[in-house]
N, C-alpha and C positions, 0 to 999 in steps of 0.2 A: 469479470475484473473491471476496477473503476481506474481510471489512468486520467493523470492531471500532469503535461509534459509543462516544466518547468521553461518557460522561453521570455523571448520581452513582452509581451503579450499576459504574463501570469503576474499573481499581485504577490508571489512568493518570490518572484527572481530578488537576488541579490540576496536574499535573509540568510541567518547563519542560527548556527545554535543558539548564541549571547542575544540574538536580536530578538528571537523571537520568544524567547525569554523579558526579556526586556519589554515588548510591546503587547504581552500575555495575549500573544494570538492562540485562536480556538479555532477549528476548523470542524466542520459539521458535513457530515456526511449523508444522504436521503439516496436512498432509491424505493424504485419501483418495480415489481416485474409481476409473474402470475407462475401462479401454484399447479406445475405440472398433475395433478391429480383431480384436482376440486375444479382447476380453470378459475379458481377468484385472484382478482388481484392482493397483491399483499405488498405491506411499507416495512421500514424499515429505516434506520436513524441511528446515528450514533456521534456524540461531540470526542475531537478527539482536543486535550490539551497540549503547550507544549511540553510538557513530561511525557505526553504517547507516543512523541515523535522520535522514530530509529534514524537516524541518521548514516547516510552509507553504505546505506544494508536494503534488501529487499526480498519480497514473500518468497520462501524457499516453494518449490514446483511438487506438488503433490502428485501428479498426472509422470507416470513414467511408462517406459516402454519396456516390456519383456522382450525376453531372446526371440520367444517364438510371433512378435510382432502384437501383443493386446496389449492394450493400454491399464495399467496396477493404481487402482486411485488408491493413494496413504493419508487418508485422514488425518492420523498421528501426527503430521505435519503442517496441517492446515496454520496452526498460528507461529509455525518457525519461519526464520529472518537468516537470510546469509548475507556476509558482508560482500560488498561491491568495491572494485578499483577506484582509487584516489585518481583525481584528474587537476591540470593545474586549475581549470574551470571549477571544478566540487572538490575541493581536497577533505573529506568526510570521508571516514573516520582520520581522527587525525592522531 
């Protein structure tokens, strides 16, 4: 997981949907890591617009626990989005 917390410190605080619309921010995403099998490293990239941006919402949890305690990875899920509580801080969705 890549986590980018939103603080005074981030060049995201304050923006909204209309803003970031407005200042056609693109946000570009890079990592890096290595290929459990082969052991090479391998990249990866992706630009997001703001039309990619879910506002409100975040990656739904693929990783769940059965009764009898293993862990159920659901692929199926991999690109689902569940909405999150409004705050008077982030009122998203609105």
């Amino acid at each position: 997981n890549v986590l980018h917390p939103i603080d005074a410190q981030s060049p995201l605080t304050g923006e909204t949907p209309a803003s970031v619309v407005d200042k056609e921010v693109e946000l570009q995403v890079m990592v890096i890591g290595t290929d459990d099998i082969s052991m090479q490293t391998v990249h990866a990239s992706y630009r997001y617009f703001a039309k990619d941006i879910v506002w409100g919402a975040r990656l739904a949890d693929v990783l769940t626990e059965t009764a009898d305690g293993h862990l159920l990875l659901d692929l199926s899920r991999f690109d689902d989005v569940e909405p999150t509580a409004s705050t008077p801080q982030f009122p998203y969705p609105s």
